[in-house]
Backbone as CSV, one residue per row, in Angstrom:
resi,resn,N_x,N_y,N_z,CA_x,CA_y,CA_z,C_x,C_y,C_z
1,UNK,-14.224,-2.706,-10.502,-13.037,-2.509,-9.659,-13.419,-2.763,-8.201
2,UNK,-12.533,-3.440,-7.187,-12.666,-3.872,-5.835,-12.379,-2.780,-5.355
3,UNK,-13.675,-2.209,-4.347,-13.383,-1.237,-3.796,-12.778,-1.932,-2.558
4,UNK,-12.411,0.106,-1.386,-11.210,-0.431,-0.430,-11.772,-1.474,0.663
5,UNK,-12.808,-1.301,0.543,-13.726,-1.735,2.172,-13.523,-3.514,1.612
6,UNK,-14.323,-3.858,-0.083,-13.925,-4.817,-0.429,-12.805,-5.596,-0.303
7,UNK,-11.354,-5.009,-0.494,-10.408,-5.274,-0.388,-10.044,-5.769,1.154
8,UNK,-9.851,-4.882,1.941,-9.945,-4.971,3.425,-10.448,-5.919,4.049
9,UNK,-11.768,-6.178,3.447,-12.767,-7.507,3.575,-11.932,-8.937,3.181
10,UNK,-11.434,-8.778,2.110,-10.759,-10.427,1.723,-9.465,-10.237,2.841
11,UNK,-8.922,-9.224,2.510,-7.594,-9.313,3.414,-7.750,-10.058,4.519
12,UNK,-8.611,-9.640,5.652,-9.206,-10.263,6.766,-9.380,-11.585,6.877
13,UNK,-10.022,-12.234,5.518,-9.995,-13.629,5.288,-8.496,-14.363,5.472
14,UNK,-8.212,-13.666,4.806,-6.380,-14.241,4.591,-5.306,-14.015,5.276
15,UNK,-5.161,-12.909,5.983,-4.088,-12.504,7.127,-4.871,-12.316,8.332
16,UNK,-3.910,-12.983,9.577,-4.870,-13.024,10.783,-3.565,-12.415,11.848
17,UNK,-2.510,-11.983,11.173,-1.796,-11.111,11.902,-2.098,-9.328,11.838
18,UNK,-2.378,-9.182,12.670,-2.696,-7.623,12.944,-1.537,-6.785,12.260
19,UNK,-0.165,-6.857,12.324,0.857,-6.419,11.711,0.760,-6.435,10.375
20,UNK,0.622,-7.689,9.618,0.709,-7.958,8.747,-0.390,-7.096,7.896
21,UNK,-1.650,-6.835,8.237,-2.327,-5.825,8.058,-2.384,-4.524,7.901
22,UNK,-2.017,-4.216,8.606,-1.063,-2.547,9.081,-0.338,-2.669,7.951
23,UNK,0.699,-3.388,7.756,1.897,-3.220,6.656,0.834,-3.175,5.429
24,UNK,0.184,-4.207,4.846,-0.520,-3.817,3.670,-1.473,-2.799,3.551
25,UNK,-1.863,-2.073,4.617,-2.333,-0.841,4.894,-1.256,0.384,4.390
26,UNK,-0.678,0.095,5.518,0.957,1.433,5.247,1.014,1.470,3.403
27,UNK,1.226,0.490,3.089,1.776,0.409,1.403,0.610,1.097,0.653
28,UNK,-0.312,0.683,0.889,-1.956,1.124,0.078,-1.897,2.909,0.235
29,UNK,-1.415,3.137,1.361,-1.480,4.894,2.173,-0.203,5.275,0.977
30,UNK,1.038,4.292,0.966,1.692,5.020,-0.095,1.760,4.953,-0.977
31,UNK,1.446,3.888,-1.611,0.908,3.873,-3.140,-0.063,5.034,-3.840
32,UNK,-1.222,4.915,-3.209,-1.989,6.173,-3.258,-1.682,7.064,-2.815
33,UNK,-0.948,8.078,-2.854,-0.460,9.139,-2.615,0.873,9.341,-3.729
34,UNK,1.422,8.130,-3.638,2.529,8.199,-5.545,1.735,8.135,-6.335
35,UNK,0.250,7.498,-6.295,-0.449,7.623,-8.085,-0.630,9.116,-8.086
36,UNK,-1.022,9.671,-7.235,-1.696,11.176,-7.101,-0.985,11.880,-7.814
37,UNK,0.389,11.724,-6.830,1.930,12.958,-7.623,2.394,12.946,-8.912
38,UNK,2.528,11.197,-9.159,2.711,11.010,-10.734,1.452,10.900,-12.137
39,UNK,0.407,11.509,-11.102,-0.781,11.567,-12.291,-1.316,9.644,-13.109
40,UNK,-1.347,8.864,-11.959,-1.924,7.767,-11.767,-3.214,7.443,-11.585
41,UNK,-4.005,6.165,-11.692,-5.204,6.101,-11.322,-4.685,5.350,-9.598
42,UNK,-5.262,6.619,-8.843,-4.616,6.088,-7.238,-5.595,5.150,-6.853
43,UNK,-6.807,4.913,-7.038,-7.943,3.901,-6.817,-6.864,2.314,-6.561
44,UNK,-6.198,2.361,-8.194,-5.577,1.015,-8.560,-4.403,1.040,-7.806
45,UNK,-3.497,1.697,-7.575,-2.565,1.637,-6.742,-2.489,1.414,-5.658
46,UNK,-3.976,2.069,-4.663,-3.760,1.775,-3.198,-4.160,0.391,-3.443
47,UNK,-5.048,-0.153,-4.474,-5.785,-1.114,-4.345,-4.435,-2.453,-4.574
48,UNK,-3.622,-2.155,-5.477,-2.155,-3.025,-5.723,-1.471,-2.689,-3.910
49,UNK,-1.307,-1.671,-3.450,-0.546,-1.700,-1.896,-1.498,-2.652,-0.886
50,UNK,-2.384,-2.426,-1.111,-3.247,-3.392,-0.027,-3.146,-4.740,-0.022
51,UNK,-3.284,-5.082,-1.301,-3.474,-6.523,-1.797,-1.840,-7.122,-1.759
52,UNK,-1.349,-6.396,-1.663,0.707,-6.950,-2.171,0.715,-8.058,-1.204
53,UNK,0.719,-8.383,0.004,0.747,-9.699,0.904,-0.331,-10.656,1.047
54,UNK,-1.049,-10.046,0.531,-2.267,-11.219,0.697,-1.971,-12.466,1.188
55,UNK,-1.236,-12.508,0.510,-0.868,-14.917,0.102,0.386,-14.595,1.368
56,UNK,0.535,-13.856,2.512,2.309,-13.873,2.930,2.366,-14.776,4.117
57,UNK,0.628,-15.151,4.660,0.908,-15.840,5.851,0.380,-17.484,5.341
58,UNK,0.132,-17.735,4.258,-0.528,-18.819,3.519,0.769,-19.583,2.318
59,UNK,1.615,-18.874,2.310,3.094,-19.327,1.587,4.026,-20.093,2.069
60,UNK,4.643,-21.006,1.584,6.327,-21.303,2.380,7.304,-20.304,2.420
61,UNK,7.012,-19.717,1.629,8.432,-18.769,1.988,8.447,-18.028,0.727
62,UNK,9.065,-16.963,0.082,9.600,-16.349,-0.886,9.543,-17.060,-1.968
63,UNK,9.678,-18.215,-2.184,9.655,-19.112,-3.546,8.186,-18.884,-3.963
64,UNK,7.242,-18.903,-3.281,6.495,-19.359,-3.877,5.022,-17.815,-3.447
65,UNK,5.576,-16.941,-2.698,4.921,-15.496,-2.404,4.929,-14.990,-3.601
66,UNK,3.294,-14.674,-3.142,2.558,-13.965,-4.656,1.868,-14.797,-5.844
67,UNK,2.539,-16.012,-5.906,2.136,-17.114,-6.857,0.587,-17.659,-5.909
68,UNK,0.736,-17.908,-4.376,-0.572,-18.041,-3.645,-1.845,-16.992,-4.232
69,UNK,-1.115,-15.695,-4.080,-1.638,-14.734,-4.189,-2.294,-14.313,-5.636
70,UNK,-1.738,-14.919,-6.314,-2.182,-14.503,-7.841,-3.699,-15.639,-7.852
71,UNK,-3.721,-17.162,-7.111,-4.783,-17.383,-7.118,-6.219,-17.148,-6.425
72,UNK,-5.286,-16.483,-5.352,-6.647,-15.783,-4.166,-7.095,-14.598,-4.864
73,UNK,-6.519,-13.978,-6.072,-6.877,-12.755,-6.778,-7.350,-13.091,-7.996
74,UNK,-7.416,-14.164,-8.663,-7.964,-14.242,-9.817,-9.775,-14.449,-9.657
75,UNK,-9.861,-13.320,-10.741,-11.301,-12.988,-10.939,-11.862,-12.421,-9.955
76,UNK,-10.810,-11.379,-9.218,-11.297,-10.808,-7.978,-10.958,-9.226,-8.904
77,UNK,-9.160,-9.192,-9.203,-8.881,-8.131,-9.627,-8.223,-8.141,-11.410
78,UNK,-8.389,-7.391,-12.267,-7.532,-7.362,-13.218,-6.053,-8.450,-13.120
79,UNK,-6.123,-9.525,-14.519,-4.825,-9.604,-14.821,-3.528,-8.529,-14.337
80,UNK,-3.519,-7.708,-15.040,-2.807,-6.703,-14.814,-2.058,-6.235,-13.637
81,UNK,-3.491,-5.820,-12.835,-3.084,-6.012,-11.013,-2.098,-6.986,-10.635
82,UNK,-2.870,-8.334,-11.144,-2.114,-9.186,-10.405,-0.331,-9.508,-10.624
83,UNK,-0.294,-9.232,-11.845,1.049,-9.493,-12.474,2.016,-8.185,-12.061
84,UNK,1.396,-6.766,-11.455,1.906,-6.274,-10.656,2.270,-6.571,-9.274
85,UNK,1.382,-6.919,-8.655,1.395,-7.728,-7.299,2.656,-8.728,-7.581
86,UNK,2.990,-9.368,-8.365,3.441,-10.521,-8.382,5.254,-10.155,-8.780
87,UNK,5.290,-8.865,-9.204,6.586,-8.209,-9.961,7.393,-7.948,-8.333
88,UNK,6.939,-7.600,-7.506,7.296,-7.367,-6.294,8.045,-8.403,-5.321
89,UNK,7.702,-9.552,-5.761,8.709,-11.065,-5.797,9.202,-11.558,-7.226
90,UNK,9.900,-9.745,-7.601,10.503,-10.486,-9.228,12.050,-11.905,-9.380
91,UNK,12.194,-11.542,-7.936,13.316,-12.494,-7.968,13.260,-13.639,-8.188
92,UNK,11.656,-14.098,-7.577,11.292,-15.545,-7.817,10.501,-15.563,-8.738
93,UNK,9.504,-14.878,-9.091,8.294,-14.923,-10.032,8.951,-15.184,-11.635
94,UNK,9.906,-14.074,-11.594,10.745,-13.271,-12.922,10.034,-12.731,-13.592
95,UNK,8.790,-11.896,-12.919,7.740,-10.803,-13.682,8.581,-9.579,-14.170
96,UNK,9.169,-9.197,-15.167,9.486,-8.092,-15.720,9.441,-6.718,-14.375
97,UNK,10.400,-6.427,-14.393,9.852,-4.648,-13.998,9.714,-3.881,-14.860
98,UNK,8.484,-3.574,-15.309,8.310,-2.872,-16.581,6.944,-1.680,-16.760
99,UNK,7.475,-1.420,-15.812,5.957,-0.166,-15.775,6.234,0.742,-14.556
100,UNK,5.481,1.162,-14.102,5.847,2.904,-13.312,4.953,1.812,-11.946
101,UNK,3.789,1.352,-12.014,3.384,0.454,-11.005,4.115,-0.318,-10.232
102,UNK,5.005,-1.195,-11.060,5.807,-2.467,-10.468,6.722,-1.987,-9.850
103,UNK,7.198,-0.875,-10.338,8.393,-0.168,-9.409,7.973,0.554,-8.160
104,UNK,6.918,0.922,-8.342,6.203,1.564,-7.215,5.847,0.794,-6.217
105,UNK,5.493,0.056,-6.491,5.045,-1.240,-5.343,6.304,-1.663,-4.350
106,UNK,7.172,-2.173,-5.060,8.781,-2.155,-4.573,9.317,-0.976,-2.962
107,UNK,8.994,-0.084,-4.230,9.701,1.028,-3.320,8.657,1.265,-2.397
108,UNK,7.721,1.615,-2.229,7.064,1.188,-1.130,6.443,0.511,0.220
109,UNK,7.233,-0.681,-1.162,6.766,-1.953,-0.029,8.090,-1.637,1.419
110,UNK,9.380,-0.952,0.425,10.622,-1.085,1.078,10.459,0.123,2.321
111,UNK,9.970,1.199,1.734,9.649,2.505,2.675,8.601,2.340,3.707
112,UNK,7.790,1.447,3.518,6.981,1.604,4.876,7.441,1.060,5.805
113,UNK,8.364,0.173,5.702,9.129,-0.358,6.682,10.052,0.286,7.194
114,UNK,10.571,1.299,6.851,11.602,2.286,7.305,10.665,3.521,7.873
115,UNK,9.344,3.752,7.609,8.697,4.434,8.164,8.557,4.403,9.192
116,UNK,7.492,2.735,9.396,7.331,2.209,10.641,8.069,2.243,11.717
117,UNK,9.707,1.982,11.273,10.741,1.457,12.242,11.161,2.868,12.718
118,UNK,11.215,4.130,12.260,11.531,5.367,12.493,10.292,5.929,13.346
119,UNK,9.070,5.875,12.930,7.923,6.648,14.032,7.904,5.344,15.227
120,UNK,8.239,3.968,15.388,8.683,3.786,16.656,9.503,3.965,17.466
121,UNK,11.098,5.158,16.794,11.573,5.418,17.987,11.511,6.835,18.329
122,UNK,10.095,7.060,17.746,10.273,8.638,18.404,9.751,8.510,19.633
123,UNK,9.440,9.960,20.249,9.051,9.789,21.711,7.510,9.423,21.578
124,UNK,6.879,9.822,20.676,5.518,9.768,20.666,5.002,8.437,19.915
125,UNK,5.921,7.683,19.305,5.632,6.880,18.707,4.371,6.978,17.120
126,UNK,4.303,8.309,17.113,3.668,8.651,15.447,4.150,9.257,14.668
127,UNK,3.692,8.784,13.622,3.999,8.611,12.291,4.378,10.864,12.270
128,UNK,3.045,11.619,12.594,3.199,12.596,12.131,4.578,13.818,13.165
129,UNK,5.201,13.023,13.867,5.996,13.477,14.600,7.433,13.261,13.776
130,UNK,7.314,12.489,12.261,8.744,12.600,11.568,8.548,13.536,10.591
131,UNK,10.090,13.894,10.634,10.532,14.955,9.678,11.170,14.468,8.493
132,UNK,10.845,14.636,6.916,11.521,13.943,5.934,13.296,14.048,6.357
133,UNK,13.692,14.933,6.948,15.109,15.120,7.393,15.781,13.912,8.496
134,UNK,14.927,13.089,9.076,14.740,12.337,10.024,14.973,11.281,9.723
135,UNK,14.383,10.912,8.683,14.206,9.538,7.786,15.381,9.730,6.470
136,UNK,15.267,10.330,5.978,16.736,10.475,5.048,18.002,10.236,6.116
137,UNK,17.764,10.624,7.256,19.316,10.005,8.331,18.979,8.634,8.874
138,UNK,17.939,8.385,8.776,18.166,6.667,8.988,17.753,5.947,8.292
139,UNK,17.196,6.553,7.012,17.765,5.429,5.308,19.229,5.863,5.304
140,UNK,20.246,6.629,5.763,21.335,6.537,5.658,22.620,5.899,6.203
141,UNK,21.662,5.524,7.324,22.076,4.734,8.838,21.791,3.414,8.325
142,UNK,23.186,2.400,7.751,22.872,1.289,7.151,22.396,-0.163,8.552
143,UNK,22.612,0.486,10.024,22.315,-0.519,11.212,20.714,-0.281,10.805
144,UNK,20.186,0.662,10.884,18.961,1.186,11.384,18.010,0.112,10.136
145,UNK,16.999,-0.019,11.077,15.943,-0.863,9.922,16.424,-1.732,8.836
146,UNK,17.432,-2.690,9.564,18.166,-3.639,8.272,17.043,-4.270,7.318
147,UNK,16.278,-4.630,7.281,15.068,-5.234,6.466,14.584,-4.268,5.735
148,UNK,14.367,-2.905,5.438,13.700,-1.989,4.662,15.033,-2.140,3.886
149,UNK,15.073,-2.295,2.698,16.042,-2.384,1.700,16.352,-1.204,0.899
150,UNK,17.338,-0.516,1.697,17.890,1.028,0.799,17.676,0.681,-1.001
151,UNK,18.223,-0.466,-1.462,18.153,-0.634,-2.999,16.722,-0.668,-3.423
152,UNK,15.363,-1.143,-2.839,14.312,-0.841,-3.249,14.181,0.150,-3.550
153,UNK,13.769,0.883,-1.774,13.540,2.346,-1.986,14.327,3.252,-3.055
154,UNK,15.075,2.885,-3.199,15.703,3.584,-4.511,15.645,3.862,-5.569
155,UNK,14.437,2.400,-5.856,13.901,2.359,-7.335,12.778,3.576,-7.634
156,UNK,13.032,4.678,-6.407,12.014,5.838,-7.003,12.588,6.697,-8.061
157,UNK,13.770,6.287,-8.114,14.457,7.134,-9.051,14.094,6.963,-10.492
158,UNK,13.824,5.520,-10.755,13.026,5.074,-11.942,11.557,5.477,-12.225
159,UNK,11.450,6.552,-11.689,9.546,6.966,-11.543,10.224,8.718,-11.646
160,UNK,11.242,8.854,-11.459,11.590,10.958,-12.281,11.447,11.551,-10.691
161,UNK,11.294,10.695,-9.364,11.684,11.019,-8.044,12.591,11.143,-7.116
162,UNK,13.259,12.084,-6.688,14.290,12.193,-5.901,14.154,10.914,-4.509
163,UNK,15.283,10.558,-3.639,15.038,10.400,-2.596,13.978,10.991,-1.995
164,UNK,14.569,12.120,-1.205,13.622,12.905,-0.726,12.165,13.339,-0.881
165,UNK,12.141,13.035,-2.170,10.898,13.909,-2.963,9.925,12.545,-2.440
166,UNK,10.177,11.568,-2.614,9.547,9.574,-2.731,9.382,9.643,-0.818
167,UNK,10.296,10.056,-0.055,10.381,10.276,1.491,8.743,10.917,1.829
168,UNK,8.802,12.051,1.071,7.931,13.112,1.674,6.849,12.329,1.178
169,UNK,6.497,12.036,-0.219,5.358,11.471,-0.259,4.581,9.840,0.345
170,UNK,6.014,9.431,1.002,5.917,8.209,1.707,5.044,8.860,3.227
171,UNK,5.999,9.587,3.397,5.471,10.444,4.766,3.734,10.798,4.593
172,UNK,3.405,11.285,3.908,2.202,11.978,3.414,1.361,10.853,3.386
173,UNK,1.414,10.093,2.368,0.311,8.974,2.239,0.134,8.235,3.615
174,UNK,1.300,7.504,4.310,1.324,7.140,5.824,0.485,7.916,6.751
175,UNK,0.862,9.432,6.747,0.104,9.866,7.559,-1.614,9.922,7.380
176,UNK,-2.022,9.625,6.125,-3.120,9.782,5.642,-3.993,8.166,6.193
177,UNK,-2.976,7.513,6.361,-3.971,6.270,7.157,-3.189,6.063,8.820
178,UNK,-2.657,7.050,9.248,-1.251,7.012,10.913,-3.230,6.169,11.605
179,UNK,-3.978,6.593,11.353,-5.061,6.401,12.468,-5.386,4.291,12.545
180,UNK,-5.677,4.255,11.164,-5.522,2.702,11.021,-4.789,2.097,11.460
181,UNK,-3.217,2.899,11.245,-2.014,1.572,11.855,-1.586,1.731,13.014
182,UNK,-2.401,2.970,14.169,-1.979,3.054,15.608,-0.580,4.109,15.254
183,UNK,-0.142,4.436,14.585,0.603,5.510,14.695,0.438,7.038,14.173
């Protein structure tokens, strides 16, 4: 199994946007922290959040994201991994959503972006200055963070998680890497 430092290491190869980093950071912080709650192997999960963009600055566009990525990952990580990684552009791929992973990845991918966009307008600009009460009013606020996709995040419901309940542990795992992503 690719450990995180490993992981981190290729990433670097492949994304040379600092953001873009951070974001596959943020996801890895919440992934691992949903394997934990739902009794997951969190190793593989942060290791699926990290890796989810790999291929995002090396792609044309959405058609073809993740398909890059499935070859920068072969014989790096599990089949398996990858065809998770790859469920996350099921629109184009047409990888099944069919497991507690693939959905997780999703909703994640969708929540850190509503994270992000919420601990930048606080006054302090960090992550540990939001309140799950905070963020449930601007996942409700359909202006606020148009790109974090309320219908992702939603798919926590398919994992036996409330809104809220998927919030807090979004919150939690985030804060568990706020130092990496400057917030």
């Amino acid at each position: 199994m690719m450990s995180r430092e490993e992981a981190l290491s290729l990433i670097k190869e492949h994304v040379s946007k600092e953001n873009n980093i951070k974001h596959m950071i943020a996801v890895g912080g919440i992934m691992k922290e949903l394997a934990t709650k739902l009794r997951e192997d969190a190793v593989e999960w942060e290791l699926v959040g990290l890796l989810h963009d790999i291929d995002f600055e090396k792609c044309k566009g959405m058609e073809d994201h993740t398909l890059v990525a499935k070859e920068i990952l072969k014989g790096k990580i599990s089949d398996h991994l990858i065809e998770v990684i790859m469920a996350h552009n099921f629109e184009n791929t047409k990888v099944p959503l069919d497991n507690r992973m693939k959905k997780g990845l999703i909703a994640s991918d969708a929540l850190s972006g509503l994270i992000v966009a919420t601990a930048l307008v606080m006054p302090s600009k960090k992550i540990a200055e939001i309140r799950k009460e905070t963020l449930i009013k601007k996942f409700k606020s359909k202006d606020f963070a148009r790109g974090a996709s309320r219908e992702r995040i939603a798919l926590c419901a398919d994992l036996g998680l409330s809104l809220e309940e998927f919030m807090e542990i979004g919150l939690e795992g985030m804060k568990k890497v706020a130092i990496e992503l400057g917030l």
